[in-house]
VOGU-3710 file (C-alpha; in Angstrom, 3 decimals, decimal comma):
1> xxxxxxxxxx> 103,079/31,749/214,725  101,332/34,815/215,812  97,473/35,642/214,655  98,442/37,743/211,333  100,386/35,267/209,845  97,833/32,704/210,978  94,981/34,546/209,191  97,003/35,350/206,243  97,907/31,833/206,033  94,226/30,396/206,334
11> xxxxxxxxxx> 93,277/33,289/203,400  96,045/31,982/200,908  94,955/28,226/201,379  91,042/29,348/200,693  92,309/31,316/197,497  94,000/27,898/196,090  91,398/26,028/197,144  88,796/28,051/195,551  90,565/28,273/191,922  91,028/24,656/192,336
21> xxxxxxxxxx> 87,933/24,200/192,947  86,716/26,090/189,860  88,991/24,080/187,449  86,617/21,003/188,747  83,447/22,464/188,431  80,694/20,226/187,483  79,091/21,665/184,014  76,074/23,194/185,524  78,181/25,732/187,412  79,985/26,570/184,006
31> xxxxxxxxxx> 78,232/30,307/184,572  80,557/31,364/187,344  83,725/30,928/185,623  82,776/32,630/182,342  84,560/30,185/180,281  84,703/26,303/179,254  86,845/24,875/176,467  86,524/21,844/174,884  89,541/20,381/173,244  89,409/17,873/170,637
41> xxxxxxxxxx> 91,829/14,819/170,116  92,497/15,537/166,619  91,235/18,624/165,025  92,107/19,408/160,886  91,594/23,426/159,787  92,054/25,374/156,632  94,306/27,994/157,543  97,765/27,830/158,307  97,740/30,761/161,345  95,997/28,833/164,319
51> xxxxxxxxxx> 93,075/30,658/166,516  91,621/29,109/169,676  88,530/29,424/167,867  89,515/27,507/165,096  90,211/24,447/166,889  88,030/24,642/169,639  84,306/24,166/170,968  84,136/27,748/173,501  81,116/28,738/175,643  80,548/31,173/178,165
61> xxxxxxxxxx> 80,271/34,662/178,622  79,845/36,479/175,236  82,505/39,437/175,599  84,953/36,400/176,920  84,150/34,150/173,708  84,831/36,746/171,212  88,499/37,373/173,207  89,128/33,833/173,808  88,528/32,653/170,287  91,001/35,131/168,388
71> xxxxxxxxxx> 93,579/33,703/170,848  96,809/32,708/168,527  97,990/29,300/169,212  100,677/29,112/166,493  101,231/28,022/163,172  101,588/25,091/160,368  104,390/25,883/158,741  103,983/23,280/155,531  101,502/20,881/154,158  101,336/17,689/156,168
81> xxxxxxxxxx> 102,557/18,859/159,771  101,044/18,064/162,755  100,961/20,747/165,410  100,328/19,421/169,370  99,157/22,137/171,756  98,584/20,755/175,525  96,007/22,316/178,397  99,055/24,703/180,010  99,851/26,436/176,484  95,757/27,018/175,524
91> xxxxxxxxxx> 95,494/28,412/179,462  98,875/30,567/179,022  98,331/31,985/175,638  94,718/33,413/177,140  96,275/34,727/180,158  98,345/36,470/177,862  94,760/37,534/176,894  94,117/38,891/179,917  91,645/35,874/180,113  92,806/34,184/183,980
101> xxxxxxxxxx> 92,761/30,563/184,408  90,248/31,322/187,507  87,591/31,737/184,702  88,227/28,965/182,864  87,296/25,120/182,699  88,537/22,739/180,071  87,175/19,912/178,746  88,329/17,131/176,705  92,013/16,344/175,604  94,773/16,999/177,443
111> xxxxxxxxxx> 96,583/17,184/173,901  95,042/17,770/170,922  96,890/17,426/167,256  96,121/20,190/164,528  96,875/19,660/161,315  95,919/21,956/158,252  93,288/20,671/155,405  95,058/19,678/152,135  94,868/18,031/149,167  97,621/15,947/147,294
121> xxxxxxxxxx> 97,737/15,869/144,300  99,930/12,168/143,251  102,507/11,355/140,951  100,061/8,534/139,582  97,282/11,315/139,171  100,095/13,480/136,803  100,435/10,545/135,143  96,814/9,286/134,327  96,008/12,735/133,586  98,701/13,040/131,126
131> xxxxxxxxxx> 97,922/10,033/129,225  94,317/11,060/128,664  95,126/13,741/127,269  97,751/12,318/124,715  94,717/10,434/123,903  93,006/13,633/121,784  96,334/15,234/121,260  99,138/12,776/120,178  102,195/14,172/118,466  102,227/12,638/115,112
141> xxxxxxxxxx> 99,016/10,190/113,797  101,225/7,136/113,294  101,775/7,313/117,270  100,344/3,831/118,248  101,143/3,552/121,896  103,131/5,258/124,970  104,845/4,569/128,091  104,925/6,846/130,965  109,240/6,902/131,751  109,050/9,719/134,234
151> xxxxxxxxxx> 106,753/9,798/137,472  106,758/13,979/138,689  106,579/14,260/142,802  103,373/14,336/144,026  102,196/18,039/144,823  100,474/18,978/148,321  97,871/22,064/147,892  96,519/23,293/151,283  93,400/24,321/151,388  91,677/21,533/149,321
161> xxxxxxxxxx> 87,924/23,101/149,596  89,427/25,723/146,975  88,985/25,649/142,881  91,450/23,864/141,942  92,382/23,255/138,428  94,792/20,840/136,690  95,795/22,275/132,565  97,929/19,993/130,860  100,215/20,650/127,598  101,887/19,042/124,848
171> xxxxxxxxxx> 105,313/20,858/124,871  108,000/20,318/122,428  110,472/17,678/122,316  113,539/17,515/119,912  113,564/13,484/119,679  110,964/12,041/118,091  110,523/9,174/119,942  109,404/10,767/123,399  106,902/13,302/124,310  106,250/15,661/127,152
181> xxxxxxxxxx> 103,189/16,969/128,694  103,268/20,377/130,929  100,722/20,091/133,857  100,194/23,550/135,003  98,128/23,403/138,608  95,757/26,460/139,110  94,184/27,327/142,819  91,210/29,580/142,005  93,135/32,240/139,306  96,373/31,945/141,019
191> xxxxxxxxxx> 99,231/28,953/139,127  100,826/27,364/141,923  102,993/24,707/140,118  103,671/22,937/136,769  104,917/19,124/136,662  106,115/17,245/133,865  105,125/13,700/132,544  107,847/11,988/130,066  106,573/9,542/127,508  108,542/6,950/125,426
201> xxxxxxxxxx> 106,528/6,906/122,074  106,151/3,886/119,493  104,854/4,091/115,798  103,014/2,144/113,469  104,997/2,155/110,278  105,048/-0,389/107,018  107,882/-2,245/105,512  108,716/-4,309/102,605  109,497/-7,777/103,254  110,528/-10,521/100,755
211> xxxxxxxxxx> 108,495/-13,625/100,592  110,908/-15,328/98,350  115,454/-15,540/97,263  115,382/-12,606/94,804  118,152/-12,342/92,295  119,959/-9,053/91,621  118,014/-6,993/89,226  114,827/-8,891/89,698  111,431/-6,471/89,647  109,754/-6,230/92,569
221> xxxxxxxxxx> 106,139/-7,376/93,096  103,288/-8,200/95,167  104,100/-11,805/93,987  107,544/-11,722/95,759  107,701/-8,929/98,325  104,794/-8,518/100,942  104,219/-4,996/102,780  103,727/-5,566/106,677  102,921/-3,502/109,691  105,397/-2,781/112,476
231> xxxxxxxxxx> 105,976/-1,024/115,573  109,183/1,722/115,479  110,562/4,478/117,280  110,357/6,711/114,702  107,581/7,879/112,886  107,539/6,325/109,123  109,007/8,723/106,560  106,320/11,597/104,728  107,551/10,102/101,520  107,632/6,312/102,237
241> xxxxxxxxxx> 105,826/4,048/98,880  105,506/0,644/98,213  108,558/-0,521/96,135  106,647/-2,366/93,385  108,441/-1,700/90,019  111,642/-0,901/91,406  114,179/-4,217/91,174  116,897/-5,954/93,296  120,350/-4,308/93,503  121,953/-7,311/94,398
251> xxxxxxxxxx> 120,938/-10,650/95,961  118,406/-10,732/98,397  117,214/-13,978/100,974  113,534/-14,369/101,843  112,505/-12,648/104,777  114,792/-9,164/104,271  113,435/-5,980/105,125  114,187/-4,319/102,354  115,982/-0,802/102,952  116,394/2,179/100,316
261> xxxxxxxxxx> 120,221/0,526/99,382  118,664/-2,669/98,272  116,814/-1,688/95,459  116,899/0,807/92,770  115,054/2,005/89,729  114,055/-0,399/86,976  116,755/0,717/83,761  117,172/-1,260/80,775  120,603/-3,062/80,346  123,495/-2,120/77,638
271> xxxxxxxxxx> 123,071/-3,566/74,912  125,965/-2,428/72,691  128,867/-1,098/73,775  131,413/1,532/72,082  133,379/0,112/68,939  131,438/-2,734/68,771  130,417/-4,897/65,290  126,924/-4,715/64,828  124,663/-5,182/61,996  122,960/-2,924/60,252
281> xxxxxxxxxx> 119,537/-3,636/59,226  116,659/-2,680/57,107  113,618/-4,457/56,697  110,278/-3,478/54,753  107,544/-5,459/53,490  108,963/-7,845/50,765  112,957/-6,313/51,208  116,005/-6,852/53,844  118,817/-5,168/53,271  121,662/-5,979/56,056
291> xxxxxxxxxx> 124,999/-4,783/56,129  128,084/-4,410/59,279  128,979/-1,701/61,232  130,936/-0,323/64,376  128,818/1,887/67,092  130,743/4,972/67,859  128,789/5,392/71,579  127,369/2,406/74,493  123,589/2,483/74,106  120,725/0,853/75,157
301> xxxxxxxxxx> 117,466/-0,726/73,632  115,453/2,007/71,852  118,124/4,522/71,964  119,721/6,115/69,435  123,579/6,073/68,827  126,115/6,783/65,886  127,082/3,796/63,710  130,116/3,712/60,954  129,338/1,484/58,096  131,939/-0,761/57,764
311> xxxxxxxxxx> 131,621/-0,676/54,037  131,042/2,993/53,074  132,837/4,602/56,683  129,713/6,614/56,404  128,215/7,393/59,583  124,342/6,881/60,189  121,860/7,756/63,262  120,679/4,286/63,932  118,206/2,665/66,404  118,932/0,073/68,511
321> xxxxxxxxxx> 117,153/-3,369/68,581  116,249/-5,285/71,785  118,584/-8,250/69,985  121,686/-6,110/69,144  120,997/-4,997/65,728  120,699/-1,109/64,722  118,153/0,143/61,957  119,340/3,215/60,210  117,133/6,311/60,447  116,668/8,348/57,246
//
């Protein structure tokens, strides 16, 4: 080896060992190299787009702090990831910089794992939220309790030191028995989602029950038929009334819920029928005059039909008697 290639050798070897040397400074010599860099283990931000300064503890030289901490190191692509940037990528991405490694020293982690500030927002929240409000704002008055039948996803808002603002909404439903509240989720002015919450709804409604065997035609009464609160799907109808003073339509066991086919209005039986021999009556103080006819027409007590005397074939308006006889109107 001749002397030039000897010196130029012995230069190279001091130039490595100088920059190594640097890397392992001891703090108080930090001056020199312009720069030192702590990097943390774990490190959370609020913006996606990553700076040096953002995760990072810098000092040094002020012109080289400003440079070094608008370095880009990447960036979080969606709420929840975990971005790992090692000591060769921080010291490439500010020589890229034009910041060399001979001026910098760095401190702490060898790795350090960034992930982005959020807030999540949980199915469970949707859900509590959601009932509170059908609390003040349930769909029909008779609405005695609800069950939850549909959990939304849970929502992820990065960001979480922003105003952030949940609206919910009763929204209409075409069945009856189920409801649906519309969350709309507001960051600052700006909507960024809306989740649904589904709700199976039960109602308080009344019904007639009978205490007692009724026969058919039988009245109904508080004595016989008691009025009793139950849970239903549906709410009970606008024009629902207790059925006192209506009567049986046919047989009916103790216990039955009675339904709109089961009873009827209360009507006053036939009591004569067409063609029939009735008999004619008059009676005043002191005189009874009787005599037999045939009604021309079915009627009723306290109606009014046509009657044919049997002895004269004259025909008279008569009124009929709860016991089947008619008294002639004059």
């Amino acid at each position: 080896m001749n002397a030039a290639m000897l010196v130029t050798s012995v230069a190279m070897t001091l130039v490595f060992l100088c920059r190594a040397s640097a890397n392992n400074a001891p703090e108080g010599q930090q001056e020199e190299f312009g720069l030192r860099i702590y990097l943390p283990r774990e490190v959370s931000v609020r913006d996606s787009h990553l700076s040096l300064g953002q995760v990072s503890i810098i000092r040094g030289e002020d012109s080289l702090i400003a440079r070094a901490s608008g370095v880009a190191l990447g960036r979080i692509s969606m709420p929840g990831q975990s971005l790992v940037i090692d000591r060769p990528t921080v010291l490439s991405r500010l020589a890229c910089s034009g910041i060399p490694t001979s001026r910098v020293i760095l401190t702490g982690a060898e790795k350090m794992a960034v992930t982005q500030r959020h807030r999540v927002i949980s199915g469970e929240e949707f859900v509590s939220l959601a009932n509170s409000f059908l609390e003040s704002h349930r769909p029909h008055t008779s609405v005695s309790r609800w069950t939850a039948t549909r959990k939304p996803q849970d929502f992820v808002i990065p960001g979480a030191d922003k105003d952030i603002r949940l609206c919910p909404r009763l929204s209409e439903s075409s069945a009856t028995n189920q409801a649906r509240v519309e969350i709309d989720v507001f960051m600052a002015e700006k909507k960024m989602t809306t989740r649904d919450v589904m709700f199976a709804l039960k109602y308080d409604c009344r019904q007639a029950v009978t205490k007692t065997a009724m026969a058919a035609g039988q009245a109904i009464s508080p004595e016989n038929v008691e009025i009793q609160t139950t849970e239903s799907n549906d709410p009970e109808p606008a024009d629902w009334k207790t059925p006192y003073g209506l009567v049986a339509r046919r047989r009916l066991p103790a216990n039955t819920i009675l339904r709109p086919h089961m009873v009827g209005s209360s009507e006053s039986p036939t009591v004569v029928k067409r063609n029939q021999t009735v008999v004619i009556r008059i009676e005043r103080p002191g005189l009874l005059i009787t005599a037999v006819g045939k009604t021309m027409e079915d009627g009723k007590a306290g109606e009014y039909i046509k009657v044919r005397n049997a002895d004269s074939q004259r025909v008279v308006l008569a009124r009929i008697n709860a016991d089947g006889s008619v008294e002639p109107v004059f």
